[in-house]
C-alpha positions as CSV (number, residue, x, y, z in Angstrom):
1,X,67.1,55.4,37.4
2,X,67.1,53.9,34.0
3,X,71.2,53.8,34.1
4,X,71.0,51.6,37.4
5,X,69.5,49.2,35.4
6,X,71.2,49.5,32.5
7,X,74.3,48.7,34.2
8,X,72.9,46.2,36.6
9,X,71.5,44.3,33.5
10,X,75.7,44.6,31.9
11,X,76.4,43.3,35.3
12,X,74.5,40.3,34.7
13,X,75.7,39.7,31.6
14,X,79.4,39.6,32.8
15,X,78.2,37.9,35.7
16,X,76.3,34.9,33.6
17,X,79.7,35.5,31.4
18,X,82.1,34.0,34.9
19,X,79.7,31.7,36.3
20,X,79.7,30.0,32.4
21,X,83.3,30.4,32.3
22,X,84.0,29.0,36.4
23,X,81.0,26.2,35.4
24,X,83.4,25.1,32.0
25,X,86.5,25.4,34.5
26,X,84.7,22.6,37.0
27,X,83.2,20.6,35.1
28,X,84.6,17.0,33.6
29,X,82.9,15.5,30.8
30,X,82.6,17.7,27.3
31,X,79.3,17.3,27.5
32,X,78.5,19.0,30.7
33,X,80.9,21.6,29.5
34,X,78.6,22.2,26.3
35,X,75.9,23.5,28.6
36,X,77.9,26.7,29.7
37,X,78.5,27.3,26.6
38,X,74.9,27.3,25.8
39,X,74.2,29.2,29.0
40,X,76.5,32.2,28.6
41,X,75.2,32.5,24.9
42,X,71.5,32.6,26.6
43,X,72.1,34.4,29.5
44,X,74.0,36.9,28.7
45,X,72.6,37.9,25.7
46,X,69.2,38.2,26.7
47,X,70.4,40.6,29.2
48,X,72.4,42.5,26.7
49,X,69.5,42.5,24.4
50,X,67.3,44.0,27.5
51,X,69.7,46.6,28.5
52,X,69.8,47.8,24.8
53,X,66.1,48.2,25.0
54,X,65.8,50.1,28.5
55,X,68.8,52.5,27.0
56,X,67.2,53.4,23.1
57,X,63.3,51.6,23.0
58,X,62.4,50.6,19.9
59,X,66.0,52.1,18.0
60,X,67.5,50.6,15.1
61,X,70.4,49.6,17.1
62,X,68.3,47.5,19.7
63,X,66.2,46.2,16.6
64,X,69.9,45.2,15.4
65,X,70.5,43.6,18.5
66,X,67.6,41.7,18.9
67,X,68.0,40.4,15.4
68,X,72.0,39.4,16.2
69,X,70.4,37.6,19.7
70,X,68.1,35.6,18.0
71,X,70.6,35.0,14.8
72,X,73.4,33.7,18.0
73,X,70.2,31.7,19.8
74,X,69.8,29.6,16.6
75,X,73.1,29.5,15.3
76,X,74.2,28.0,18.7
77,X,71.3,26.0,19.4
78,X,72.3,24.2,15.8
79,X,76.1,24.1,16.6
80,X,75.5,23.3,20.1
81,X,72.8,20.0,19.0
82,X,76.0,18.7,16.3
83,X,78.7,19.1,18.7
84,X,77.2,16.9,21.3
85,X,76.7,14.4,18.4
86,X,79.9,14.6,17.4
87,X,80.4,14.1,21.4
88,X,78.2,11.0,21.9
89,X,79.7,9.3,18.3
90,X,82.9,10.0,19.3
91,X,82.3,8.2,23.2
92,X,80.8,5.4,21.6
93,X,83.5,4.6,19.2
94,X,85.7,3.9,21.8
């Protein structure tokens, strides 16, 4: 039981990974694009992190992973927040 949703969880996670990926394909403006970025970070590491929980508990590797989650939510958040500056100083120069 446990490995159905271990794997439907992966599943998820690739799935979030091709819906960001088609979403970046579509869309027009960088800034729209910027938001699937942000989703597949979010999405599919959550249900990475998740999976690694339901497959070990409390292991050091899920520890490890929740602390690599969290260290990519942040660290994108920040990146994602200056690019879109970047984004809106760049539009309005022009």
């Amino acid at each position: 039981m446990t490995s159905m949703v271990i794997d439907a969880l992966l599943a998820l996670a690739v799935l979030a990974c091709w819906l960001g990926a088609a979403g970046f394909a579509r869309l027009n403006s960088p800034l729209d694009r910027l938001h699937c970025v942000t989703f597949v970070n979010a999405a599919a590491g959550v249900a990475i992190l998740i999976a690694a929980f339901v497959a070990d508990g409390a292991s050091a590797r899920a520890l490890k992973i929740l602390v690599l989650n969290a260290a990519a939510l942040a660290s994108g958040a920040a990146l994602s927040h200056a690019t879109g500056r970047a984004l809106l100083l760049r539009q309005r120069e022009r």
